[in-house]
C-alpha positions in Angstrom: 0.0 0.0 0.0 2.9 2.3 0.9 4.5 1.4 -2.5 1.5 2.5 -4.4 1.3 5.6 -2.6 5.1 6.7 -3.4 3.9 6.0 -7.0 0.8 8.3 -7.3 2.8 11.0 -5.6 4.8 12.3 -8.6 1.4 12.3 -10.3 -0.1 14.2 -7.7 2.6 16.7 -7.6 2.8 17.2 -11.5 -1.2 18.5 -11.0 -0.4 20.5 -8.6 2.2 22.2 -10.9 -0.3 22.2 -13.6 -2.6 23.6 -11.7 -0.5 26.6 -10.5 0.7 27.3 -14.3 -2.7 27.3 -15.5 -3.6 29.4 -12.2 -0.7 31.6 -12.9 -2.0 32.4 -16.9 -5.5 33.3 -15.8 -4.4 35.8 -13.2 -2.1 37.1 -15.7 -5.2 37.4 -18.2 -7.0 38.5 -15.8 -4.5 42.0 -15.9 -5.5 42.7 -19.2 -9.5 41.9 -18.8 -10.5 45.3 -18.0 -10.8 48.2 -21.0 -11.7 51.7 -20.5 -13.5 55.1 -22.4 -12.8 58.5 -22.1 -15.1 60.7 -23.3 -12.4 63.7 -23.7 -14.8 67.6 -23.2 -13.6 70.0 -23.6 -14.1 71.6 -20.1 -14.4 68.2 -18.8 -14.4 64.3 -19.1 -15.6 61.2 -17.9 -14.1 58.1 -18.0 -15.6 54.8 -17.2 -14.4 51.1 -17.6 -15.7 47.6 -17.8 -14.3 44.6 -16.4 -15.3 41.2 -15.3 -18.3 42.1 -12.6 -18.1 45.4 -13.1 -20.1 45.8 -16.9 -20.1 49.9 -17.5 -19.7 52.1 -15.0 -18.6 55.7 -14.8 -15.2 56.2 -12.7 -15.0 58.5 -9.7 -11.7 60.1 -9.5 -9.9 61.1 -6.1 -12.5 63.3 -5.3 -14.9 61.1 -5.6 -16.6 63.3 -8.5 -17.8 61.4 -12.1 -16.5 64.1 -14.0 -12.8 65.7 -14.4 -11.7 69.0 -15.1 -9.5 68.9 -18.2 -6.7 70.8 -16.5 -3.1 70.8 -16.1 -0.9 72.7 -13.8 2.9 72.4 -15.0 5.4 73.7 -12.5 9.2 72.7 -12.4 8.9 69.9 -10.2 5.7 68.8 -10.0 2.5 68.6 -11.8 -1.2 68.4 -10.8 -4.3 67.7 -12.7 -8.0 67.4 -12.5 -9.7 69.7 -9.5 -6.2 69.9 -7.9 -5.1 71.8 -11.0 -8.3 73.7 -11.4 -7.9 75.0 -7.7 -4.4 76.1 -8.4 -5.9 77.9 -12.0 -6.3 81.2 -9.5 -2.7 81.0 -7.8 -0.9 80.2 -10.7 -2.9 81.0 -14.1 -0.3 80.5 -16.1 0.9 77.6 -15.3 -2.3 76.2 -15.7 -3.6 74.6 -19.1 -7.4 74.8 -19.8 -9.4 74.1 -23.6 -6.1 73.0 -25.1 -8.1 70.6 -27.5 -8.9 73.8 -29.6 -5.0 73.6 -30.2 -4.7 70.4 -31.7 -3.3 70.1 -35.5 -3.8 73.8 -35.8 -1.2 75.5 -37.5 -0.1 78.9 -35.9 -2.1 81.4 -38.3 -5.2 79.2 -37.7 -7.9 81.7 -36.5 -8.6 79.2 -33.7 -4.6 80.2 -32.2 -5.8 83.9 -32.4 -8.8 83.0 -30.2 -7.2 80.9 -27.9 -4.6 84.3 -27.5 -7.2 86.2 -26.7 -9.7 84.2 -24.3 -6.3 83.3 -22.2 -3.9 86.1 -22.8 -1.9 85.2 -19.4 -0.5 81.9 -21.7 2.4 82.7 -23.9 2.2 80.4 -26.9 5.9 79.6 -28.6 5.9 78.9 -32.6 7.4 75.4 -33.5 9.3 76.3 -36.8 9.7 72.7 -37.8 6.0 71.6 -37.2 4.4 75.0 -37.8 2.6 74.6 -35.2 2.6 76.1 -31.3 3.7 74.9 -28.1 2.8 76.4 -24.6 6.4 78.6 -23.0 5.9 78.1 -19.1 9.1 78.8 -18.5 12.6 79.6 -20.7 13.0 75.7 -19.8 9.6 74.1 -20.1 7.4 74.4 -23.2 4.5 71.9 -24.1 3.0 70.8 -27.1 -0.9 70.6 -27.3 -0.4 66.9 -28.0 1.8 66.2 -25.1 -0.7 68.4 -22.4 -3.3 66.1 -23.4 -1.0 62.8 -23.6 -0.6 63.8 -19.5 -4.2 64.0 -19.2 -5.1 61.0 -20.7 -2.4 59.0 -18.8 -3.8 60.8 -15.4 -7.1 59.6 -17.0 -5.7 56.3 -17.0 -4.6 56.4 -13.6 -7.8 56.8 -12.3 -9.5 53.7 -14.4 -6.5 51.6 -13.2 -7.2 52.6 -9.3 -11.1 52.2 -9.8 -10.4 49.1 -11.1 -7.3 47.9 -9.3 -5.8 46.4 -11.9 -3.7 47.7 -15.4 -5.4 49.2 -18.6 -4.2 49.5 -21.3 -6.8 49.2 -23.8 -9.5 52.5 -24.7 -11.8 54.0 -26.7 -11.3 57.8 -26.9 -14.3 60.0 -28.1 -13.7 63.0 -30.3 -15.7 65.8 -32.1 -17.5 64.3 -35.3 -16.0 67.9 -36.8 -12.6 66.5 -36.2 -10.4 66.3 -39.6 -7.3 64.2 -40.3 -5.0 66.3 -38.4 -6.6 66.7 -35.2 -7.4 62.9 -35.0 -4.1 62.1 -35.5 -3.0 64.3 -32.6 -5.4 62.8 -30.8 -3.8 59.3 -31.9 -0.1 60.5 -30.8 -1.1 61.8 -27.4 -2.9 58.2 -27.1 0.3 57.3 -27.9 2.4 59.1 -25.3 0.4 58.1 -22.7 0.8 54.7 -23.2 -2.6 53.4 -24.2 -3.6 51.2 -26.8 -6.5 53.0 -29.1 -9.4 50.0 -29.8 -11.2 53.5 -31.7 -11.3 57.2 -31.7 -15.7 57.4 -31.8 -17.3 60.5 -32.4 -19.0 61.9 -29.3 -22.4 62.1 -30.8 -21.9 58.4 -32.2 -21.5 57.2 -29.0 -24.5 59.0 -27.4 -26.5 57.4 -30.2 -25.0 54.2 -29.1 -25.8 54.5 -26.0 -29.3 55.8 -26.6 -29.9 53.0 -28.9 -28.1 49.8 -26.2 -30.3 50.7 -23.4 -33.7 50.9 -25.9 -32.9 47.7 -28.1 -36.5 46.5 -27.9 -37.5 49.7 -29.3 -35.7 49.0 -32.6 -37.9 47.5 -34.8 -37.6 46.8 -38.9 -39.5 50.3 -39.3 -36.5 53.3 -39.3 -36.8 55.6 -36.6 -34.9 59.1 -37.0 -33.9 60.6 -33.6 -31.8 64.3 -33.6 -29.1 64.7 -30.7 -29.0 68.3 -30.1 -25.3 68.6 -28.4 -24.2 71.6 -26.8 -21.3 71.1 -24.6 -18.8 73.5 -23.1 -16.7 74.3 -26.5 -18.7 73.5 -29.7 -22.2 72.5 -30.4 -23.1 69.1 -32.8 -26.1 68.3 -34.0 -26.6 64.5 -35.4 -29.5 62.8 -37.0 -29.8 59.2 -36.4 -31.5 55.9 -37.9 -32.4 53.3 -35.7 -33.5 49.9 -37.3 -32.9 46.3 -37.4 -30.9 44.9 -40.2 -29.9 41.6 -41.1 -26.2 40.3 -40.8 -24.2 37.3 -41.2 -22.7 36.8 -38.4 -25.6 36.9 -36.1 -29.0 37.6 -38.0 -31.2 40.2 -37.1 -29.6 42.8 -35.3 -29.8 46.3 -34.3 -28.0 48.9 -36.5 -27.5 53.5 -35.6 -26.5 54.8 -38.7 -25.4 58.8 -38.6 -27.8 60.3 -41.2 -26.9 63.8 -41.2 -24.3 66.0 -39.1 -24.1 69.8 -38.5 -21.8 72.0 -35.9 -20.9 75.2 -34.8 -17.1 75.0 -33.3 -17.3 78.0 -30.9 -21.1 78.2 -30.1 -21.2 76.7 -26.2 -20.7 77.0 -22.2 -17.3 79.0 -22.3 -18.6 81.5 -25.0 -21.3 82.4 -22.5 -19.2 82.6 -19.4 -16.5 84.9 -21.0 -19.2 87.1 -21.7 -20.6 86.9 -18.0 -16.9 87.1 -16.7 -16.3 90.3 -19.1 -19.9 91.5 -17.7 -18.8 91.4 -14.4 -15.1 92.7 -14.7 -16.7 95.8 -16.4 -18.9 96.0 -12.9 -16.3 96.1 -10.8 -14.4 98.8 -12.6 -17.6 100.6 -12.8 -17.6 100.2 -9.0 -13.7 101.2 -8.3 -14.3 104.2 -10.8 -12.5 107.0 -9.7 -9.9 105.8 -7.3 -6.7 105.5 -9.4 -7.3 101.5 -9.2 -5.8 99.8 -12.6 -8.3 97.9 -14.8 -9.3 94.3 -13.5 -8.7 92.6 -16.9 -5.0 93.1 -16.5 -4.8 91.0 -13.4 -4.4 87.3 -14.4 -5.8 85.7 -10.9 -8.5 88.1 -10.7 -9.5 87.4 -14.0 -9.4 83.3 -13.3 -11.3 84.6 -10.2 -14.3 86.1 -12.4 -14.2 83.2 -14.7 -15.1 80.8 -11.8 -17.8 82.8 -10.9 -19.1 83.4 -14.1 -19.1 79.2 -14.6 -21.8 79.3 -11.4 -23.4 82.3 -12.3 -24.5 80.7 -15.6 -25.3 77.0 -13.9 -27.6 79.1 -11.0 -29.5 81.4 -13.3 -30.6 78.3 -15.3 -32.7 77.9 -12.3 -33.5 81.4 -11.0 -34.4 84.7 -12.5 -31.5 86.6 -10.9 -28.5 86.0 -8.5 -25.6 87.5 -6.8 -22.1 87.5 -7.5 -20.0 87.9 -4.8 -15.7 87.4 -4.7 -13.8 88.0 -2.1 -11.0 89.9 -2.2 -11.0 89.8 -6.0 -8.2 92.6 -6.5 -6.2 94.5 -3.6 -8.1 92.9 -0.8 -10.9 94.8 -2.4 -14.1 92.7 -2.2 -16.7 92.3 -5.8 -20.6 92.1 -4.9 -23.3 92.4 -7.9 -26.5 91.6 -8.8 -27.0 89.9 -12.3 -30.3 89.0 -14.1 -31.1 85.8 -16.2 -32.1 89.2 -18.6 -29.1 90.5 -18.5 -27.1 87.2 -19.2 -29.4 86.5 -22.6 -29.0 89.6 -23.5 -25.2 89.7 -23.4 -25.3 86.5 -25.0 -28.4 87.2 -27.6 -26.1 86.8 -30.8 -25.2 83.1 -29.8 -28.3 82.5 -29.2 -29.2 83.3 -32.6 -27.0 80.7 -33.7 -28.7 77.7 -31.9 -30.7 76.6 -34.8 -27.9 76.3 -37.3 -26.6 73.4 -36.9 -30.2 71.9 -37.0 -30.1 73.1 -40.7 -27.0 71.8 -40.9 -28.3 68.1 -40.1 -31.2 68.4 -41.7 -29.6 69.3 -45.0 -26.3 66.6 -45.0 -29.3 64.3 -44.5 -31.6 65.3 -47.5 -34.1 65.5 -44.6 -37.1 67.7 -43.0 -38.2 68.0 -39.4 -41.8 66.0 -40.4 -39.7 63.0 -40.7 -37.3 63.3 -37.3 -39.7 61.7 -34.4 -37.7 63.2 -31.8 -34.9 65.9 -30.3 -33.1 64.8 -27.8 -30.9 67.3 -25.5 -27.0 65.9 -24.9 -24.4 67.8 -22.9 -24.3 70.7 -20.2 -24.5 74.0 -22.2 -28.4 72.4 -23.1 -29.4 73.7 -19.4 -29.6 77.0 -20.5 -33.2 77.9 -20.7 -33.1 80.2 -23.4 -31.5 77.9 -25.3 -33.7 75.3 -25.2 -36.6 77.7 -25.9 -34.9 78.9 -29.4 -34.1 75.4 -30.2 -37.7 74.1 -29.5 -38.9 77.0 -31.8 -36.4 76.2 -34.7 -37.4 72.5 -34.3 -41.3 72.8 -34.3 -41.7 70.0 -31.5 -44.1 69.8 -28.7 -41.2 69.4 -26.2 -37.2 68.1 -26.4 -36.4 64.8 -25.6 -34.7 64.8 -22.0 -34.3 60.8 -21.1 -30.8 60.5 -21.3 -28.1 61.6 -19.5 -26.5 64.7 -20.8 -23.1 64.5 -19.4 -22.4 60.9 -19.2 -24.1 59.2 -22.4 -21.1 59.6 -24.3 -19.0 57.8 -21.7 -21.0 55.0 -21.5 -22.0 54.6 -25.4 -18.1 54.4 -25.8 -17.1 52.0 -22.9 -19.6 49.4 -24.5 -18.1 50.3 -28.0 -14.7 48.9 -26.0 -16.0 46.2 -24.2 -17.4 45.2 -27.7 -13.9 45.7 -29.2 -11.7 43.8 -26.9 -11.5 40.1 -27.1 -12.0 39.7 -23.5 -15.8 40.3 -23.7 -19.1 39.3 -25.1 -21.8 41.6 -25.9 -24.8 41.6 -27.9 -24.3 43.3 -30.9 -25.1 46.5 -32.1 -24.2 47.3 -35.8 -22.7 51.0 -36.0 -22.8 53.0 -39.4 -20.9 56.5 -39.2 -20.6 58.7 -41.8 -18.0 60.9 -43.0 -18.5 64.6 -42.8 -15.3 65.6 -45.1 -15.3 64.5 -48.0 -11.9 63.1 -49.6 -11.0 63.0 -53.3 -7.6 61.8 -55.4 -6.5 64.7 -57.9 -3.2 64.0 -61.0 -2.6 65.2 -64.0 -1.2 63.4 -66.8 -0.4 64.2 -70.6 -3.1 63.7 -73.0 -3.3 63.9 -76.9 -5.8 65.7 -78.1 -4.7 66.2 -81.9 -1.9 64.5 -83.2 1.0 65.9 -82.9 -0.8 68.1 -79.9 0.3 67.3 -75.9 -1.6 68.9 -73.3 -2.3 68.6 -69.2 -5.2 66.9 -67.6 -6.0 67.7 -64.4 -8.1 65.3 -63.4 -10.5 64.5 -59.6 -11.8 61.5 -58.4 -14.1 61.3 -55.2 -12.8 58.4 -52.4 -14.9 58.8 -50.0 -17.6 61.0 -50.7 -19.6 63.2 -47.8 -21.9 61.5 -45.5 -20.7 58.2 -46.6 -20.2 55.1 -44.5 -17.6 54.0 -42.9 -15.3 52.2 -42.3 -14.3 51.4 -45.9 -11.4 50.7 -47.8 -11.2 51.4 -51.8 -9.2 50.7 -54.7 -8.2 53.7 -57.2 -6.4 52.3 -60.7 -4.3 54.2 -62.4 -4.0 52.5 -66.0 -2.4 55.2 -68.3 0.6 55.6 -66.4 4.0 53.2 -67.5 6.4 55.3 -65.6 6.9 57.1 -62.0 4.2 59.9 -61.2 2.6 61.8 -57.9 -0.6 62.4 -57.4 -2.4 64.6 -54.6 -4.9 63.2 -51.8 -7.2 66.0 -50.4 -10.5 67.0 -49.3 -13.3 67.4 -51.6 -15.8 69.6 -52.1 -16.1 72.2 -48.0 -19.0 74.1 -49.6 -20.9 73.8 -46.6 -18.5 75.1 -44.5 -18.5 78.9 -44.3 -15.7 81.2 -44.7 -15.0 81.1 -41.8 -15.1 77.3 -40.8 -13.0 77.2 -43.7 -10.0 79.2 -42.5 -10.1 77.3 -39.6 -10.4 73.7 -41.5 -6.9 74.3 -42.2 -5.1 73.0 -45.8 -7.4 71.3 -48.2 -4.2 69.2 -49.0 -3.8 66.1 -46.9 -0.6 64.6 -48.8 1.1 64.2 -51.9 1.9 60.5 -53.0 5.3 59.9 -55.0 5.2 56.1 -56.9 8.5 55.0 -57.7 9.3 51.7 -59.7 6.5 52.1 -61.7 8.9 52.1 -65.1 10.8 49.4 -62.9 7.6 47.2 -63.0 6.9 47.1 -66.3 10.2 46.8 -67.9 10.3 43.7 -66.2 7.4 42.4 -67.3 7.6 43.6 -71.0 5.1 40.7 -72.7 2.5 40.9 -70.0 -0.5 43.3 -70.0 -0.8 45.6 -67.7 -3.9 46.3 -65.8 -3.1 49.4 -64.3 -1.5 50.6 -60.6 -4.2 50.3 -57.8 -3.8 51.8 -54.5 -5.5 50.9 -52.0 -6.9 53.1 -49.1 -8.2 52.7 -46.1 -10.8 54.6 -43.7 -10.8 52.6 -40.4 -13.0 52.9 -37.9 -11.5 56.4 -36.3 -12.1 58.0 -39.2 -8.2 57.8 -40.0 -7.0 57.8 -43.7 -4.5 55.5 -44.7 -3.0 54.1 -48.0 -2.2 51.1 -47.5 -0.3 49.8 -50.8 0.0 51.1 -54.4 1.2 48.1 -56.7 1.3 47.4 -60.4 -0.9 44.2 -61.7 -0.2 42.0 -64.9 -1.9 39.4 -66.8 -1.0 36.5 -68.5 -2.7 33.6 -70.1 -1.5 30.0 -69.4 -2.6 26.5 -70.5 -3.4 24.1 -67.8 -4.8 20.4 -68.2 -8.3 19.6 -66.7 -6.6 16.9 -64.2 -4.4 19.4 -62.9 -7.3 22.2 -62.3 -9.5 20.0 -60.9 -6.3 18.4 -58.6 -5.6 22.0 -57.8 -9.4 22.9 -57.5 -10.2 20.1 -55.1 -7.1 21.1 -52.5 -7.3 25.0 -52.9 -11.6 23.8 -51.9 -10.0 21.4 -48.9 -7.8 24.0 -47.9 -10.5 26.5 -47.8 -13.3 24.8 -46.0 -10.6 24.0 -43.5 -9.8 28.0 -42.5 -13.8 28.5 -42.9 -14.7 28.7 -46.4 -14.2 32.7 -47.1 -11.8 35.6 -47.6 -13.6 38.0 -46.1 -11.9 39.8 -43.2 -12.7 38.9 -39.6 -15.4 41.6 -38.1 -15.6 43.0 -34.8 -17.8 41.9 -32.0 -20.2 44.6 -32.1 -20.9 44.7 -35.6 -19.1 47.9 -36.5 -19.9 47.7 -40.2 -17.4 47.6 -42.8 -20.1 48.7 -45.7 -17.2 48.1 -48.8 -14.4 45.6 -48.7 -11.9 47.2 -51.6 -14.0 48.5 -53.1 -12.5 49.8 -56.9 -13.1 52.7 -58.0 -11.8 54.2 -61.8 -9.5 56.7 -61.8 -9.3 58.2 -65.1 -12.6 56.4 -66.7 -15.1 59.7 -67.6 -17.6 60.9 -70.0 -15.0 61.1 -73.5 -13.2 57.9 -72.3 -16.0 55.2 -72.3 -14.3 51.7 -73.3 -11.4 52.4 -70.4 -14.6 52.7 -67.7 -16.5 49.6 -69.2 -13.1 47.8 -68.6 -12.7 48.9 -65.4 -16.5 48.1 -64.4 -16.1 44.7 -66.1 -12.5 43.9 -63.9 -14.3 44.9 -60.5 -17.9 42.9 -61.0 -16.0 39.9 -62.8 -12.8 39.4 -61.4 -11.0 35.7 -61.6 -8.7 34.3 -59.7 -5.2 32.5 -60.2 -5.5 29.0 -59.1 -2.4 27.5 -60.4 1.2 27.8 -59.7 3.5 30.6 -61.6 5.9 29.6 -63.9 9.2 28.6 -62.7 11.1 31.5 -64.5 9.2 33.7 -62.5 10.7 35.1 -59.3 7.6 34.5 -56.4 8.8 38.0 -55.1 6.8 39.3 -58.2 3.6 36.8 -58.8 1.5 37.0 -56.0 -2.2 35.6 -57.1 -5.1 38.7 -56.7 -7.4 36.7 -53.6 -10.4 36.4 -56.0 -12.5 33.5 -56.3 -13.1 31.4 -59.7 -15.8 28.5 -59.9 -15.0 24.8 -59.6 -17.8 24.9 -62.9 -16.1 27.1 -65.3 -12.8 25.1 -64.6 -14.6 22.2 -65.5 -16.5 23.0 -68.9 -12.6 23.8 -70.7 -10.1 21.3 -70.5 -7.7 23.1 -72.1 -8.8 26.7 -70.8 -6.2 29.1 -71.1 -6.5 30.9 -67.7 -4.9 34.1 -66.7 -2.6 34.9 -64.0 -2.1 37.9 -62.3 1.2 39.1 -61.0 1.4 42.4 -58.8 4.6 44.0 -58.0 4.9 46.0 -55.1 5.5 50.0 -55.7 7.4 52.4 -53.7 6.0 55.4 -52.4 6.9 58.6 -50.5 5.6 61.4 -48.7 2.0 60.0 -47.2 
C-alpha cells in the first residue's frame, strides 16, 4: 500500500504544478481583462471602464466626483491635474492649461490660435518652426506641445480607471468631435500614444451617445427606421446628429440592431465657455464701474483676478438656469478689495443674444447633409451641459417645431457609456450583444493627378483630373481601390479634401489646408520593364478609412496578366485542394469583423480613376474587372521570381474550370511599388 502511494505521488505533484501554471495564466489574463473610455470635453471628461463584474460604470476620480476637469498645472517639479489643477488655475494661471483641445493640428495662423490668445492672454504660446505649429512657454526651460498636455491628461485619465479598477489598462476607446479632420485625429492618436494606451477607436461623441441611446432601448428598434436628432451643446462646440435606428440583417448573427449617422451639423465656438467669457467680461466691467475713480488699474490686466471672475461666471450661468436673478460675490478679488453684484437671467441673454441666434444652425445643418425635413425626425433629444440654459432650449424648441425636447438621457455621461460598450465590444476579452454602427464621414476626400493627354496628333496637353474616395456622409469604415491604367512610368498624385462648400468662410480658415498629402510612386517604369510581354492592368492603391475616421493608404502596386494552358486533371487536382484547404480555415476571404458589428459597408471596393464621359471603353473595362474578377489557381511559372507573382485573392468557380479542358486561364502578378511622402 505504501508502495502504491510513493507511486501516485509524482502524479499528484505534476497537478499540482499544472494547476498553478494554469492558475498563474488566468491571473495574468486576468490583468489585461478590464478596458476603459474616455469621453475627452472640452471643459471636462468622464471616464468609465468595464471589467469582469463590473459591466459599465462611470469612474470616480480622487475626489470622488464622475467628471474631471481637463486641466493641467505644469510647474518645475511637479504637476497636478484634475480639481487639484483647477484650484491652483487662480494661484498660478499661467501655469495652468485649460481648452487646449482647440489647439490640436492647428497651425499657428489658424484663427482658432488667435482666439485661444485672446480668451487666455496670461499663456504665452511659442511657434514650432519645424512643425508650424505652437507649443505652450511656461518657462525659458519648459514648453508643451498641445499633444503632449493632453497625452498627460489621458495618462492621469488612466490612472484613475486603473485605481477604480485595481488592476492595469491599457486598452481605450477615446471620443472626439465628429467635426474633427485628419489632423486633429491624428494628434489625438499620438497623445494616445504618449500616454501609453492602446486605441481599440477614436468614436465620435455624438456616435457614441446614439449608441448608447440605442443599447439601453434595443426592444424599441424594430424593422421600421426611426430618425432621432441629438442636439449637443457642450462647453466648446455644439453638434447636431441625425440618427437611424432599425434592425438589419447580418451574417454573423442575424437580425440585429444597426444606428446609422444620417446627417451632421456644428458650430465649433457656439457653447458653455462662449457664454461665461461674456458673463466674466460682464462682471469685470462691474467692478471697474464700482472702483471708478480711485486710481485702481483695470481688473482685466490681473491674471488671478480674472481666473477669479471666470469661476464665478461658470456658477453664475449654472444658478441662473434655475433662477431669475442671482448675486455675484468674490472676495477679495483685486487689492483685498471685495466684488458684490446683482446679475439677471435678462441681462445674461442679453449679453449673449447673438449666440443665441445661432442655436438653430446646426439643426439646418443636419437636416440638409441628410436630405431630410423635421416631419420625418420623431424626436430631439438634449446631450451635454451648455443644453441647461433655458433660453437655449426655448430657441431650439422654436427652430425645431416640436411639442417638447427629448430629456431621457443623461447629458453628461451618455457619451462615456456609449463608448465604454463600444470597448467592451472591441476587446477580445468580452461578449456583448451586438449592435451594428454606421458612421458617416462629414469631409469629403478625393484623389487629384494630372497626366499628358493627346488631343490632336501631334498636340500634348495637361489633364487635371479628380476622383471622389470617399464621398460626404458616406459610411464607414471602408477601404477602396483607385487604378491608375495610363501611367507606365513614376508619377505623384495629390490626396485631399473634396468639395467644404458647406462650410462657411470662416469654418474654412479654420479647416486648415485642403491638401492632406502628396503620393510619389517610384518603380513604376521598374515594374513594367520587367514584365515587358505581360499586360498591364493598371497601378491600384489601395486606401483605407478605419474605424477612427483615419485615412491610410495602405499599398500602391502594379498588376499584370497573363494567359496560361493548364490540363483539366491538374485544375481540378488544384481545385479540389485549394476547396480542402479553404473549407478548413472557414470557407471565405472576407476579413474577420468586430464583436459589435461595427460595419465595414465596402471591402476594396474599386473605383476608376481616369474612366469619364469622353473615355468610355477604359470605364467599361474597369467596371467589367471589378464585378467579374477571376482568380489564379495555379502555380506561376518557374522563371518567375515569387517575389513578383502574388495571385489577386479572388475566387473562380469549380464549374467554369470544369467546362474547358484546355482553358487558357490568366494569372495575375502584382509587383509591389514604392512610395513617398504620405
Amino acid at each position: 500500500m505504501a508502495a502504491t502511494v510513493r507511486r501516485q505521488r509524482p502524479r499528484r505533484l505534476a497537478c499540482w504544478a499544472l494547476m498553478a501554471v494554469l492558475l498563474a495564466h488566468l491571473l495574468a489574463l486576468s490583468d489585461t481583462l478590464a478596458v476603459m473610455s474616455v469621453d475627452l470635453g472640452s471643459e471636462s471628461m468622464k471616464v468609465a471602464i468595464v471589467k469582469p463584474g463590473v459591466p459599465m460604470e462611470i469612474v470616480l476620480n480622487k475626489e470622488s466626483r464622475r467628471k474631471t476637469p481637463v486641466t493641467v498645472t505644469l510647474k518645475e517639479n511637479e504637476r497636478f491635474f484634475g480639481d487639484s489643477a483647477a484650484s491652483m488655475a487662480i494661484k498660478n494661471p499661467k501655469a495652468t492649461l485649460r481648452y487646449f483641445q482647440h489647439l490640436l493640428g492647428k497651425q499657428e495662423g489658424n484663427p482658432h490660435v488667435a482666439l485661444y490668445r485672446a480668451r487666455f492672454p496670461e499663456h504665452e504660446l511659442g511657434f514650432d518652426p519645424q512643425r508650424q505649429t505652437v507649443h505652450f512657454q511656461i518657462s525659458p526651460q519648459l514648453q508643451f506641445s498641445p499633444e503632449e498636455v493632453l497625452g498627460m491628461v489621458l495618462n492621469y485619465s488612466r490612472s484613475l480607471a486603473e485605481d477604480f479598477a485595481e488592476q492595469p489598462i491599457k486598452d481605450a476607446v477615446i471620443t472626439v468631435p465628429a467635426f474633427f479632420n485628419q489632423a486633429e485625429r491624428r494628434a489625438v492618436l499620438q497623445a494616445a500614444r504618449m500616454a501609453g494606451l492602446k486605441v481599440l477607436q477614436l468614436i465620435n461623441d455624438n456616435t457614441a451617445t446614439a449608441l448608447s441611446y440605442g443599447v439601453f432601448r434595443r426592444k424599441d428598434i424594430n424593422t421600421t427606421a426611426q430618425n432621432v436628432m441629438f442636439y449637443d451643446m457642450g462647453s466648446g462646440s455644439t453638434v447636431c446628429t441625425i440618427v437611424t435606428y432599425q434592425t438589419v440583417k447580418t451574417k454573423e448573427a442575424g437580425m440585429q440592431p444597426q444606428l446609422q449617422i444620417r446627417g451632421v451639423g456644428f458650430d465649433r465656438t457656439l457653447g458653455g465657455l462662449e457664454m461665461e467669457l461674456r458673463l466674466r467680461e460682464h462682471l469685470a466691467r462691474l467692478f471697474n464701474k464700482q472702483r471708478k475713480g480711485q486710481g485702481a488699474k483695470d481688473v482685466r490686466e490681473n491674471p488671478r483676478a480674472m481666473a477669479k471672475l471666470l469661476r464665478e461666471a461658470n456658477r453664475l450661468k449654472t444658478v441662473l438656469s434655475a433662477n431669475a436673478d442671482h448675486m455675484a460675490q468674490i472676495e477679495g478679488l483685486m487689492d483685498d478689495v471685495d466684488f458684490k453684484a446683482k446679475v439677471t437671467r435678462a441681462e445674461f441673454e442679453e449679453l449673449c443674444a447673438d449666440l443665441f441666434e445661432r442655436v438653430p444652425g446646426p439643426v439646418q445643418q443636419a437636416l440638409q447633409s441628410a436630405e431630410m425635413n423635421l416631419d420625418e425626425v420623431e424626436q430631439v433629444i438634449l446631450v451635454g451641459g451648455a443644453t441647461r440654459v433655458p433660453k437655449v432650449q426655448e430657441v431650439l424648441l422654436k427652430a425645431v417645431g416640436k411639442e417638447e425636447l427629448g430629456k431621457n438621457i443623461n447629458a453628461d455621461e451618455a457619451a462615456a457609456m456609449g463608448a465604454v460598450y463600444q470597448a467592451a465590444a472591441l476587446s477580445k476579452a468580452f461578449k456583448v450583444k451586438p449592435f451594428v454602427v454606421r458612421d458617416a464621414v462629414i469631409y469629403p476626400i478625393l484623389v487629384e493627378f494630372t497626366r499628358e493627354v493627346e488631343e490632336e496628333p501631334g498636340v500634348r496637353s495637361l489633364k487635371h483630373n479628380k476622383r471622389v474616395l470617399f464621398s460626404r456622409m458616406g459610411p464607414y469604415p471602408q477601404r477602396k481601390v483607385i487604378t491608375f491604367n495610363r501611367y507606365n512610368h513614376d508619377f505623384n498624385f495629390h490626396i485631399n479634401y473634396g468639395d467644404l462648400g458647406f462650410l462657411g468662410p470662416e469654418d474654412l480658415r479654420v479647416f486648415g489646408s485642403q491638401n492632406l498629402t502628396t503620393v510619389k510612386l517610384k518603380g513604376v517604369g521598374e515594374s513594367f520593364k520587367k514584365y515587358p510581354d505581360y499586360e498591364s492592368k493598371g497601378i491600384k492603391a489601395h486606401f483605407n478609412l478605419d474605424e477612427s475616421g483615419v485615412l491610410s493608404l495602405i499599398r500602391v502596386e502594379s498588376v499584370f496578366e497573363t494567359l496560361v494552358e493548364d490540363s483539366r486533371e491538374e485544375e481540378s487536382t488544384l481545385t479540389k485542394l485549394g476547396n480542402t484547404i479553404s473549407s478548413l480555415f472557414g470557407g471565405g476571404t472576407t476579413p474577420d469583423t468586430k464583436e459589435n458589428g461595427t460595419d465595414t459597408v465596402q471591402e476594396e471596393e474599386e473605383s476608376p480613376a481616369e474612366g469619364s464621359k469622353d473615355e468610355p471603353g477604359e470605364q467599361a473595362e474597369l467596371k467589367e474587372e471589378a464585378e467579374a474578377p477571376v482568380e489564379d489557381t495555379s502555380p506561376p511559372p518557374p522563371t518567375e521570381p515569387k517575389e513578383a507573382a502574388v495571385p489577386e485573392e479572388e475566387k473562380a468557380t469549380e464549374k467554369e474550370n470544369e467546362e474547358k479542358p484546355e482553358a487558357q486561364k490568366p494569372v495575375v502578378y502584382r509587383a509591389l511599388v514604392t512610395r513617398s511622402g504620405f
